[in-house]
C-alpha positions as CSV (number, residue, x, y, z in Angstrom):
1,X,0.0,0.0,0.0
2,X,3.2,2.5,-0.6
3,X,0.1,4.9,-2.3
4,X,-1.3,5.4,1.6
5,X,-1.4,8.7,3.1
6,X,0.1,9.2,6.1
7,X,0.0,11.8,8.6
8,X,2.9,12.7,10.7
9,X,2.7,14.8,13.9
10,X,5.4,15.7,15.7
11,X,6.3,19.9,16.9
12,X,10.1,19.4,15.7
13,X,10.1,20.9,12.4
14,X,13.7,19.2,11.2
15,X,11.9,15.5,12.3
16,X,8.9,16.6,10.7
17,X,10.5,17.3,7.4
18,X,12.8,14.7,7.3
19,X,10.6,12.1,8.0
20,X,8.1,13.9,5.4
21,X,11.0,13.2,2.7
22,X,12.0,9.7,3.4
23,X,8.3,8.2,3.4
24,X,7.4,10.8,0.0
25,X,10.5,8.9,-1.2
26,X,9.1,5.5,-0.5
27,X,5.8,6.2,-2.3
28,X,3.7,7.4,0.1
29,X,1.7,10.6,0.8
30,X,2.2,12.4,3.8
31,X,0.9,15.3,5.6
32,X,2.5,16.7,8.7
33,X,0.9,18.6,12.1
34,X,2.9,20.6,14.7
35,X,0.3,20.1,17.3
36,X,-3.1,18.8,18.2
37,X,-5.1,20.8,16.8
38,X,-3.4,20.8,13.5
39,X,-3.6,17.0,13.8
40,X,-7.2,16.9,14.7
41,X,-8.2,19.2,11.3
42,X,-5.9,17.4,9.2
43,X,-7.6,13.7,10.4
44,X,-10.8,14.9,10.2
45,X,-10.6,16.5,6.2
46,X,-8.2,14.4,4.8
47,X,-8.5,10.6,6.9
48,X,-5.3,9.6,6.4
49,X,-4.5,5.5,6.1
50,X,-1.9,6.0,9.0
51,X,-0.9,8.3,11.9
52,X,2.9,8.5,13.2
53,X,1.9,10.3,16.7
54,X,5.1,12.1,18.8
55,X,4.1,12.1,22.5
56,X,5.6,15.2,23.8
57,X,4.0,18.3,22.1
58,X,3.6,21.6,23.7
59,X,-0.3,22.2,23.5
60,X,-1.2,18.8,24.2
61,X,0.9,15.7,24.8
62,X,0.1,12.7,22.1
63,X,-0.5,9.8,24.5
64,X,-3.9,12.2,25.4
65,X,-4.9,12.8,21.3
66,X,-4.7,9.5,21.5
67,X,-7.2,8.6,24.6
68,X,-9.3,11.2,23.0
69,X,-9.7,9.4,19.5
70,X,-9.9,6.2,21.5
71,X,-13.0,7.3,23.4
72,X,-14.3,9.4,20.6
73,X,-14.3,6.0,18.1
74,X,-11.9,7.6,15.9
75,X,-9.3,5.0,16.0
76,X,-10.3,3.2,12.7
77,X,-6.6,3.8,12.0
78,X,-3.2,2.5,13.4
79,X,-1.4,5.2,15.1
80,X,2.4,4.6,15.5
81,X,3.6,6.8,18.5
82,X,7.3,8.5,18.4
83,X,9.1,9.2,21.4
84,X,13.1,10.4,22.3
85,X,12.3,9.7,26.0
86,X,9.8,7.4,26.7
87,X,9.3,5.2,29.2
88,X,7.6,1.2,29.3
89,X,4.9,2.5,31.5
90,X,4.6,5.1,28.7
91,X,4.6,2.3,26.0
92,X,2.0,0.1,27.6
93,X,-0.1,3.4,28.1
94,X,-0.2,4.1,24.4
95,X,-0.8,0.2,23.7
96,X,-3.6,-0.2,26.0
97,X,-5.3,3.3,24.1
98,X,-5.0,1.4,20.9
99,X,-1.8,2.5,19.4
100,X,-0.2,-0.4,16.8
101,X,3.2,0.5,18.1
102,X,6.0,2.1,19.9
103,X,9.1,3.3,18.4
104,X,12.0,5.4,20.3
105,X,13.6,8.4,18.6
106,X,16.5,8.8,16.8
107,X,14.2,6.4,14.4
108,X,15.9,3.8,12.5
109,X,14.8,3.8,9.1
110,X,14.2,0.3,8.2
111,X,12.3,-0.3,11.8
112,X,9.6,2.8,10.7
113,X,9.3,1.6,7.3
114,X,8.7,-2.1,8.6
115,X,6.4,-0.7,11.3
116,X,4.3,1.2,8.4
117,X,4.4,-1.5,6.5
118,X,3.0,-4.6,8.9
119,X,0.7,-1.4,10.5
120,X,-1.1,-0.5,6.9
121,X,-1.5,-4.7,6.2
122,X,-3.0,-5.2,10.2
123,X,-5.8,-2.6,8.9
124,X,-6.3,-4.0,5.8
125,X,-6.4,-7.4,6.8
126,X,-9.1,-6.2,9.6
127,X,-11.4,-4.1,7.3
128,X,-11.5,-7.2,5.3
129,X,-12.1,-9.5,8.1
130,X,-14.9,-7.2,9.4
131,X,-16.7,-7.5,5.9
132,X,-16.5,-11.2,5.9
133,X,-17.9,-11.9,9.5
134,X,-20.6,-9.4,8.7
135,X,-21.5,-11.3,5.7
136,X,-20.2,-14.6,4.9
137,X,-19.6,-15.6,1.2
138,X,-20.6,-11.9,0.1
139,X,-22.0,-11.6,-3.2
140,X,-19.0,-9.9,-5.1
141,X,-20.0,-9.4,-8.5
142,X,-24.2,-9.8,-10.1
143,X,-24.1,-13.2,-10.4
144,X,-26.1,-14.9,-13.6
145,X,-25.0,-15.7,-17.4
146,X,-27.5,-14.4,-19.3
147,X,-27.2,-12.1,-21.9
148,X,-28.7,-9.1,-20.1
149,X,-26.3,-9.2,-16.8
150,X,-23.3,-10.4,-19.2
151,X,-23.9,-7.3,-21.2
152,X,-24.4,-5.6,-18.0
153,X,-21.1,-6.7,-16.6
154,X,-19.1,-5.9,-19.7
155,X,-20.3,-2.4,-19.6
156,X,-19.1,-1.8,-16.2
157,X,-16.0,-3.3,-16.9
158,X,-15.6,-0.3,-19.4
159,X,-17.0,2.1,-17.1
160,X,-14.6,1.6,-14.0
161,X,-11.4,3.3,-14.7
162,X,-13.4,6.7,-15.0
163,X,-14.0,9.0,-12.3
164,X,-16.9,11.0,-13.6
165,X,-20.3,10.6,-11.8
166,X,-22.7,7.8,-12.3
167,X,-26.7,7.0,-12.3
168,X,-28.1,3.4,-11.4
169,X,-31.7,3.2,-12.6
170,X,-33.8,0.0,-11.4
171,X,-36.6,-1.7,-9.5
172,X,-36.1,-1.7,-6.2
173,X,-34.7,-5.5,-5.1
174,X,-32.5,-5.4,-8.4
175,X,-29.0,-5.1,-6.9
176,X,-28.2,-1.4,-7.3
177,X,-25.8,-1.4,-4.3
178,X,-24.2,-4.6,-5.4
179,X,-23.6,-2.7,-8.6
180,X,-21.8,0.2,-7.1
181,X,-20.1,-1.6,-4.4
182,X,-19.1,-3.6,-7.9
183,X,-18.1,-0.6,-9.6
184,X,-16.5,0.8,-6.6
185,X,-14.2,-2.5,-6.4
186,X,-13.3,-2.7,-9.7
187,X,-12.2,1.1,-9.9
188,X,-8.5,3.0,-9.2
189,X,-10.1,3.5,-6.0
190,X,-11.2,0.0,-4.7
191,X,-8.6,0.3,-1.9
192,X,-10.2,3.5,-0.6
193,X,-13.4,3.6,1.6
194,X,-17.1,2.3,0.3
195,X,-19.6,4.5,1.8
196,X,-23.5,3.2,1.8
197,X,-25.8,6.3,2.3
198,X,-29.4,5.7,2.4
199,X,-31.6,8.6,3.1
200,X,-35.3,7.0,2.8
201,X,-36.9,8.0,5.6
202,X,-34.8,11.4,7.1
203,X,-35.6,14.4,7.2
204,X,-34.2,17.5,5.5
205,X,-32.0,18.1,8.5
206,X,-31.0,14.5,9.0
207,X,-29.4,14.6,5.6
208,X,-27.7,17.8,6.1
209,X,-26.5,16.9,8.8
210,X,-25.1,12.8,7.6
211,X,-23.9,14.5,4.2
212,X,-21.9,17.4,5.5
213,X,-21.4,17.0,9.2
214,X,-21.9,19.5,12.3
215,X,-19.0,22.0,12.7
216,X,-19.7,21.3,16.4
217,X,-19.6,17.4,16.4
218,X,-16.0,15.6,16.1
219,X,-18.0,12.7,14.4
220,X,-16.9,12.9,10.3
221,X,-19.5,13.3,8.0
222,X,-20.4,10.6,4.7
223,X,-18.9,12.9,2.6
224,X,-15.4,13.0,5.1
225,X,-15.8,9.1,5.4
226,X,-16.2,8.4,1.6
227,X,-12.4,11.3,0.9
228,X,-10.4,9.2,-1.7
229,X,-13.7,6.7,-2.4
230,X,-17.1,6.6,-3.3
231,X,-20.3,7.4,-2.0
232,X,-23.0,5.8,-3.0
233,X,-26.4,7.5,-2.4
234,X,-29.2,4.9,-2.9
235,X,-31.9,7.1,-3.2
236,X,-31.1,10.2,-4.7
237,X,-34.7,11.4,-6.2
238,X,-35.2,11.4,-2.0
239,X,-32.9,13.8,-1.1
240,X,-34.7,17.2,0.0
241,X,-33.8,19.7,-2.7
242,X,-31.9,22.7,-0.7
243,X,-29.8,19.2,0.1
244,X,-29.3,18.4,-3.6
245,X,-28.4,21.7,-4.2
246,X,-25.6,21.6,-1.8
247,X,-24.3,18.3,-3.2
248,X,-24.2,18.9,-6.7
249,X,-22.3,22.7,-5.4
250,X,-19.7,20.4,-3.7
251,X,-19.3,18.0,-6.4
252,X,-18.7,20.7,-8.6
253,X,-16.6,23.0,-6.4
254,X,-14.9,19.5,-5.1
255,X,-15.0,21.0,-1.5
256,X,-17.8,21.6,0.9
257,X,-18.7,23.0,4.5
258,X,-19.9,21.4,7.2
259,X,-23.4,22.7,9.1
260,X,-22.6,26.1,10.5
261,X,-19.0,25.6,9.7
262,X,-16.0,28.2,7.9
263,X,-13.8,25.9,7.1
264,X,-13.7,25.0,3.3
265,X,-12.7,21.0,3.1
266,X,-11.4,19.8,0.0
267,X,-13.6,17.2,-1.4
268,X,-12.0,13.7,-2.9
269,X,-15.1,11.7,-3.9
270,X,-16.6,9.8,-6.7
271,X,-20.5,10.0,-6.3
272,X,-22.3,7.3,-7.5
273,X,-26.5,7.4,-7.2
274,X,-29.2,5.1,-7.5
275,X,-33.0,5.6,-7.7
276,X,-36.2,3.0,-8.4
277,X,-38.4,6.0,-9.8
278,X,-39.1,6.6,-13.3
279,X,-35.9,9.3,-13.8
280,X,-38.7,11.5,-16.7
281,X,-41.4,11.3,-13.7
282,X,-38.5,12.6,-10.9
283,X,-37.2,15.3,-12.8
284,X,-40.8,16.4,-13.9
285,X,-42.0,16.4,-10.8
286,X,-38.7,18.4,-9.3
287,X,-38.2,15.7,-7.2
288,X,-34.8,15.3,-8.6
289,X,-33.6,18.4,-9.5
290,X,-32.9,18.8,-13.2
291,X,-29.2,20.7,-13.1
292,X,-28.0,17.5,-11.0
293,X,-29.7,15.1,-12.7
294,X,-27.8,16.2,-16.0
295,X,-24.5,16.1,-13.4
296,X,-25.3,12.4,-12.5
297,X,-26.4,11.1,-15.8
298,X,-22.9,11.4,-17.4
299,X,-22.7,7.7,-17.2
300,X,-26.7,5.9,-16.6
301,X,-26.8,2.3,-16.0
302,X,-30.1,0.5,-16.2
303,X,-30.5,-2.9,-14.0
304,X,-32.9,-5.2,-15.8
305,X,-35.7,-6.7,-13.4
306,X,-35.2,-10.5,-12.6
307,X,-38.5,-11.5,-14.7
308,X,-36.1,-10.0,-17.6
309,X,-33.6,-12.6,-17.1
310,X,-35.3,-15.6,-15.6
311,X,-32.3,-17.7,-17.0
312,X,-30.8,-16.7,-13.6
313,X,-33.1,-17.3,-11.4
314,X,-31.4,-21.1,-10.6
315,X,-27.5,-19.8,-10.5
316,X,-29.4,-17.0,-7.7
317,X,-31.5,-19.5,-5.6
318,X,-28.0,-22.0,-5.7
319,X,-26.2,-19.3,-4.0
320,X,-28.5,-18.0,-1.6
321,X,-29.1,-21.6,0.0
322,X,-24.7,-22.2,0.5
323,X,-25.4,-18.6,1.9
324,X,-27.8,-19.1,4.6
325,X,-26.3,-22.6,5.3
326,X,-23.3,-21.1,6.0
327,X,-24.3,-17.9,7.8
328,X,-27.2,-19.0,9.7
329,X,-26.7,-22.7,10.2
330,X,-30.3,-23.4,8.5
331,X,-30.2,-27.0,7.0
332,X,-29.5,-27.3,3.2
333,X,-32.1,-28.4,0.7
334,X,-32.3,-28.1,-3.2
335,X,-34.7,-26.9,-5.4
336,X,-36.3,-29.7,-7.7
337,X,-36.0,-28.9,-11.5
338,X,-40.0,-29.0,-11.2
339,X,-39.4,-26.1,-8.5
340,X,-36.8,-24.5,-10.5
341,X,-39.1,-24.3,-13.5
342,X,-41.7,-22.8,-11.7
343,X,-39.8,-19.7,-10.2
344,X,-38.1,-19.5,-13.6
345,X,-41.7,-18.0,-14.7
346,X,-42.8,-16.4,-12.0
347,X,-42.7,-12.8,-12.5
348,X,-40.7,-11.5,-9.4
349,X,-42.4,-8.2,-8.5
350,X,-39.6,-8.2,-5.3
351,X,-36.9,-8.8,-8.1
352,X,-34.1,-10.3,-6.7
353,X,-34.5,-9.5,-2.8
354,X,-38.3,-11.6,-2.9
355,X,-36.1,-14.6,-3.8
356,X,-33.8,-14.3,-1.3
357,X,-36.4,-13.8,1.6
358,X,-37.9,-17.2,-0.3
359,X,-35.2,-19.2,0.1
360,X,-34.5,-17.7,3.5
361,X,-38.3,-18.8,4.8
362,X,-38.3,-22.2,2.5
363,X,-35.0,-23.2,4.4
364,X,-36.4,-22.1,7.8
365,X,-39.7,-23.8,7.7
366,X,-39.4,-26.9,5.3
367,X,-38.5,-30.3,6.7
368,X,-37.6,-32.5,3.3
369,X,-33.9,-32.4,2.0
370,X,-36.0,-31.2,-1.5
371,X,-38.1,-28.7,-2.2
372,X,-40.7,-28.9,-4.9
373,X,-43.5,-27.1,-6.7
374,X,-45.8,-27.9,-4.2
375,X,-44.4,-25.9,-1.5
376,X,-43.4,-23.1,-3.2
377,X,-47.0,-22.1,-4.6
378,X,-48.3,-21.4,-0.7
379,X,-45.3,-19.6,0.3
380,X,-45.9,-17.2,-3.2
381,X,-49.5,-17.1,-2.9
382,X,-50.0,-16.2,0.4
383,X,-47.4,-12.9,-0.4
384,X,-49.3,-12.2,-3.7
385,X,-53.1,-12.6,-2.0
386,X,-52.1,-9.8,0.5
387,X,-50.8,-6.9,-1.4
388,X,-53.7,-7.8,-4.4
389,X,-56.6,-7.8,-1.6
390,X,-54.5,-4.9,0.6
391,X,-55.3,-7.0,3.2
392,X,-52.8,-5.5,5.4
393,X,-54.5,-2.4,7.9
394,X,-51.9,-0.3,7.7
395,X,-53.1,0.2,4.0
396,X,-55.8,2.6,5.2
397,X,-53.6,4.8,7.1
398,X,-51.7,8.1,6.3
399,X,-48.2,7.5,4.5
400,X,-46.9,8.9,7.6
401,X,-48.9,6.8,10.1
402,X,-48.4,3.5,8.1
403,X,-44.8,3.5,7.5
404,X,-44.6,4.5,11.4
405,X,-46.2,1.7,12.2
406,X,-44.6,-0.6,10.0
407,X,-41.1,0.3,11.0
408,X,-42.0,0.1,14.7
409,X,-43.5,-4.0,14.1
410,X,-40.3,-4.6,11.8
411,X,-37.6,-3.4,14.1
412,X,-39.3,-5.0,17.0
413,X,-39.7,-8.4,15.4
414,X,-35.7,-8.0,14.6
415,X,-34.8,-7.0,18.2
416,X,-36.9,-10.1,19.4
417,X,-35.0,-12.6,16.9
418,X,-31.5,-11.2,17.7
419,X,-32.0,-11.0,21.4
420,X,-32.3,-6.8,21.1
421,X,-28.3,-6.4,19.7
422,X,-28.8,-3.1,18.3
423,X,-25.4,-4.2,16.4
424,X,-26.5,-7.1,14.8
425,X,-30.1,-5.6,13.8
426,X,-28.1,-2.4,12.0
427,X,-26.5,-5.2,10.1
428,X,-29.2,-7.6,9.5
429,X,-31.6,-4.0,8.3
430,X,-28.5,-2.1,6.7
431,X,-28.9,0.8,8.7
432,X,-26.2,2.3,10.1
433,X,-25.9,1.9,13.8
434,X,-26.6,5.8,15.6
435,X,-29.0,5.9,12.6
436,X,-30.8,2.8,13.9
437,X,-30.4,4.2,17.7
438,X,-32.3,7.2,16.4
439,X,-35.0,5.9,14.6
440,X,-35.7,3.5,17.8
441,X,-35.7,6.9,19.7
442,X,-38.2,8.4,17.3
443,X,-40.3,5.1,18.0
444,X,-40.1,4.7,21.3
445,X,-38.5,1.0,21.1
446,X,-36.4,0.0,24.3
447,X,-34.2,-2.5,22.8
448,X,-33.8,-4.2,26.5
449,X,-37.7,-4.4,26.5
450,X,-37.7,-6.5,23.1
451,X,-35.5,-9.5,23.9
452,X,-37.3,-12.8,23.9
């Protein structure tokens, strides 16, 4: 990772530059800070992959920076600390805050330069290990050999390598996250951060707020998170427009300000968006506004419904069975060709997402090692009879009311099933984890109250 950006921080000027040339000379970036405060700006604008910390500084010392990130959450990142007179007690200090190392001044080159080295691979190795207990055998690529996802494939394969701003168009269930997340791998910045930004739901001030970031708060904001990435906004026609304003104005300007804040931030970020409305209805309707719209539609990329490429439909319900078996323990059982056939010509209203939840309920509740045409008909029936017959009473509420009430069942059942682990429902929902606490807020769920 010799292309990682490092951030040095140390108030001796001659360390500071020397160190500054050795590491530009090894192939990394590097930024430096002569105090605390210079660190703490620097951090927060530019996230650096690394931090080479000196302990003695004159505003504050570096072993409390460091407590403060610790307790703050902010140490996503190894810190190395530097000292010329430290002590063990002063080395296990730092080490039980979190710091990867300790080295003593005068530094010896090829020690740093290991230390970076086996520091930047730890953090690697974890983000990766993170994503694969979260979600055993993730789905990498759109899986299915048909023409239309072949085709689909190819043209993202040609799309990658470019840094201008994309549009995902498709029914909702399609895979329009696994698409950017596949773009976003498969790009000159797949080794840079990912970031997931749903907004269905928040309110004007809630997006602000996520998207830019408080000039108060310490927390960084999506568009701080995603510096060097890509942020992926799944619902872009949802974005209140004095929001999309502001985004397409940073894009453009590539820098922002936070809420209430001074400070311009250079901006680093490839945007990539994603909506399930008809774009001519959206733009019409000044839902999405027109001027970012034409921003975002440099590159569109249409994901075809799963009744468009039924052909798939076996390769998807193959994986999804190793991937509960695996994940949840659930016993494994096939589909029957008979079975196969049948959900080859259904029509898949839920696109790809209603055949997951199949398999997930089929493996859950069947008892036979096979499962045939027979017991999938209930299990699609009894989905398709109420939505046709709106049997559901939520149906004759307010939008407001009903999607209230419908949020407060569904998070409850989840908190029941996992024991009320906030952590476990933010992954299971995709939410992200203080988003989750606040929308139980808003509810009035007490997570203790809803374990079995």
């Amino acid at each position: 990772m010799t292309n990682a950006h490092l951030l040095i921080v140390d108030d001796e000027p001659d360390i500071c530059s020397l160190l500054e040339e050795i590491l530009e000379d090894e192939g990394f970036s590097v930024s430096t800070a002569a105090n605390a405060n210079e660190a703490r700006k620097i951090r927060q604008e530019q996230r650096p992959d690394l931090v080479l910390l000196d302990i003695w500084m004159p505003d504050m010392d570096g072993i409390s920076l460091l407590k403060e990130w610790q307790e703050r959450g902010l140490l996503d990142i190894p810190v190395i600390m530097m000292s010329g007179h430290g002590t063990v007690e002063t080395a296990v200090e730092a080490t039980r805050l979190g710091a990867y190392d300790f080295i003593e001044k005068p530094i010896a080159l090829q020690k740093l330069l290991l230390t970076i080295q086996r520091a930047l691979e730890m953090s690697n190795l974890k983000q990766e290990n993170t994503g694969l207990k979260q979600n055993l055998l993730p789905l990498l690529e759109p899986l299915g050999r048909s023409k239309a996802i072949s085709d689909l494939r190819e043209q993202v394969k040609r799309m990658v390598h470019h840094d201008t701003p994309m549009l995902i168009v498709g029914e909702s269930g399609t895979g329009r996250a696994l698409f950017a997340q596949y773009i976003h791998n498969h790009s000159n910045r797949h080794d840079k951060p990912f970031i997931n930004l749903r907004v269905a739901g928040m309110s004007a001030e809630n997006q602000m707020a996520e998207l830019f970031g408080l000039e108060r708060s310490h927390e960084p904001s999506r568009l701080e998170q995603a510096q060097g990435g890509t942020l992926f906004v799944k619902d872009i026609a949802d974005i209140a427009n004095n929001v999309q304003a502001r985004l397409l104005s940073s894009f453009e300007n590539k820098a922002f300000l936070r809420e209430d804040g001074s400070q311009t931030i250079p901006l680093n970020v490839r945007i990539i968006a994603a909506t399930a409305h008809d774009l001519d209805h959206v733009v019409s309707a000044g839902r999405l506004r027109e001027d970012l719209y034409y921003h975002l539609n440099i590159v569109p990329l249409r994901i075809p419904p799963l009744r468009e490429r039924c052909e798939d439909v076996p390769e998807l319900l193959d994986f999804y069975i190793n991937l509960f078996v695996a994940r949840e323990n659930l016993p494994y059982r096939r589909f029957t060709v008979a079975a196969q056939n049948r959900l080859r010509n259904y029509h898949w209203p839920g696109n790809v997402r209603e055949l997951k939840n199949l398999v997930q309920r089929l493996l859950i509740l069947g008892k036979n090692t096979e499962i045939g045409p027979e017991e999938i008909e209930p299990a699609l029936n009894t989905q398709q009879r109420a939505v046709s017959k709106g049997s559901l009473p939520i149906f004759d509420l307010p939008l407001r009311e009903a999607r209230e009430q419908f949020e407060r069942a569904y998070l409850e059942h989840q908190l029941q099933n996992l024991g009320g682990n906030v952590s476990k429902v933010a992954h299971r929902v995709g939410l992200e984890r203080t988003h989750l606490y606040r929308k139980l807020r808003a509810l009035d769920i007490d997570p203790k109250q809803t374990k079995k």
